[in-house]
N, C-alpha and C positions, 0 to 999 in steps of 0.2 A: 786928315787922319781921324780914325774914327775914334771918341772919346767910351770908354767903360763904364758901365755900372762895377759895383763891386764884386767881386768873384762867390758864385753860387757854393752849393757844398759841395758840388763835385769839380772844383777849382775852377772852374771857365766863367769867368765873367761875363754880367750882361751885358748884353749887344745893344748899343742906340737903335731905333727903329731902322733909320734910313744908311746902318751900317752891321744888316747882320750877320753872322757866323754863316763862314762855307767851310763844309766839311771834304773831306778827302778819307774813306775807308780804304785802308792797305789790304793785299789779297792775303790769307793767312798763310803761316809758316806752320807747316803740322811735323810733327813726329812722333815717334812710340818712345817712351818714357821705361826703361827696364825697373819699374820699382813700381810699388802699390800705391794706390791714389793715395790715401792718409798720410803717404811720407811725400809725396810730391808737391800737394796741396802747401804744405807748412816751407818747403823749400822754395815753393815757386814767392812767396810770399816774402822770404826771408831775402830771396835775390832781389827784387823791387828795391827793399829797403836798403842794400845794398849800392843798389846804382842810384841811391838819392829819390827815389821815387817813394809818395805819401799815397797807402791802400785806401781806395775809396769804399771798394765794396768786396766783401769773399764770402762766397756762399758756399757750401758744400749739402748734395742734398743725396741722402740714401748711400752713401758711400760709394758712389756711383758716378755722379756727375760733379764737378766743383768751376766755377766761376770767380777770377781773381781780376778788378778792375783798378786801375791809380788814379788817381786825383789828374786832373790835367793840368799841366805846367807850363809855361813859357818858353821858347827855346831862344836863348840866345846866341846866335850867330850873325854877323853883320852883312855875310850877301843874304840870308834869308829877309832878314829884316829889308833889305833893299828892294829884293826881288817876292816878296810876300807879304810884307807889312809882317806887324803883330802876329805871332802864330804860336799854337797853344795846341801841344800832341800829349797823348794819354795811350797806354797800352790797356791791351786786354789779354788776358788767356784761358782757355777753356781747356777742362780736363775731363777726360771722361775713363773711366776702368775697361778695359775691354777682355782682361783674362787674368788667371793669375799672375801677379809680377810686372802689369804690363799695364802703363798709362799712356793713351794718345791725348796730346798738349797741342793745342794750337794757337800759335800765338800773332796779333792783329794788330798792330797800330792805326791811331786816328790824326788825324791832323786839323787843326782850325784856322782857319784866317777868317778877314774880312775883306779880302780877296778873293775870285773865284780862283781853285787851284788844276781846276784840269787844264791844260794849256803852256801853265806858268814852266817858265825855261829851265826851275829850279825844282819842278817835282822829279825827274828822273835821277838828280842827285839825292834827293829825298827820299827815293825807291831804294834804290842804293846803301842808303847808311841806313836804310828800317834795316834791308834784309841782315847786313851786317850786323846790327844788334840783336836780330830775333838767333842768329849765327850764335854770336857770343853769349845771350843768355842760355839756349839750349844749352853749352857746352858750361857755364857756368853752374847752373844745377845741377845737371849730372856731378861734376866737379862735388860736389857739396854733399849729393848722395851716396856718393863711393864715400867721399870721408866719411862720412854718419858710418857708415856699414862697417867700413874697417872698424872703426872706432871702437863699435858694439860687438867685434869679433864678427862678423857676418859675413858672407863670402861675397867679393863686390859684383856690380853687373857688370852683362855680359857685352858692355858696351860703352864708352865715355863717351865720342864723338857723334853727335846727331847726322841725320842721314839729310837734311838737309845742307843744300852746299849754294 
């Protein structure tokens, strides 16, 4: 089993030499976002913290583009541990403004081991439960949007459920 250094600032521990991190980048999950980057940006941010997830990095640059990254964490489940060793995932999501009203969100998961993960019997369950959470977070910001909008008397959009499925 490979032994750790202690965890960098963006949660992922070092790698002994002769035990280093293999990654696994998820395909993204994109959709249109019915609300203006400024309110998406702080919602997308607000969900993370939500599902226990610590922001490593948020950029917003020109009102235009915004970038929201998490800390990478450990995942605790006992067939991953069995069939992946130690494994340490982090999300990402990119926002971009594309009209009035209208944010395209794409959201990416990463994976770590120090094991290789292409191959491994348990990445296609791991496909699986990404897509399901990129699923439930779409649906959960929206969720958060509309409330904000009621709330402030504003008329909600024109859409709760993402067009991803």
């Amino acid at each position: 089993m490979a032994k750790d250094g202690p965890p960098g600032p963006d949660g992922l521990p070092v790698a002994a030499a002769k035990h280093p991190w293999h990654f696994f980048r998820s395909e993204p999950h994109v959709d249109t976002l019915f609300f203006e980057l400024r309110e998406v940006a702080p919602a997308a941010h607000r969900q993370f913290e939500a599902d226990e997830w610590i922001i490593f990095q948020e950029e917003l640059t020109d009102n235009a583009v915004a970038v929201v990254v998490t800390r990478w964490k450990q995942i605790h489940h006992p067939l991953i541990w069995l069939f992946m060793g130690k494994t340490m995932a982090r999300c990402i999501v990119e926002l971009r403004a594309v009209g009035p009203g209208r944010t395209l969100a794409s959201f990416r998961a990463e994976l770590g081991s120090h094991h290789k993960l292409e191959g491994n019997p348990m990445l296609p369950a791991a496909k699986k439960a990404y897509a399901k959470a990129a699923r439930n977070w779409y649906r959960d910001v929206n969720l958060d949007l509309n409330a904000r909008q009621r709330a402030h008397g504003r008329p909600g959009a024109r859409r709760l459920e993402p067009a991803v499925r």
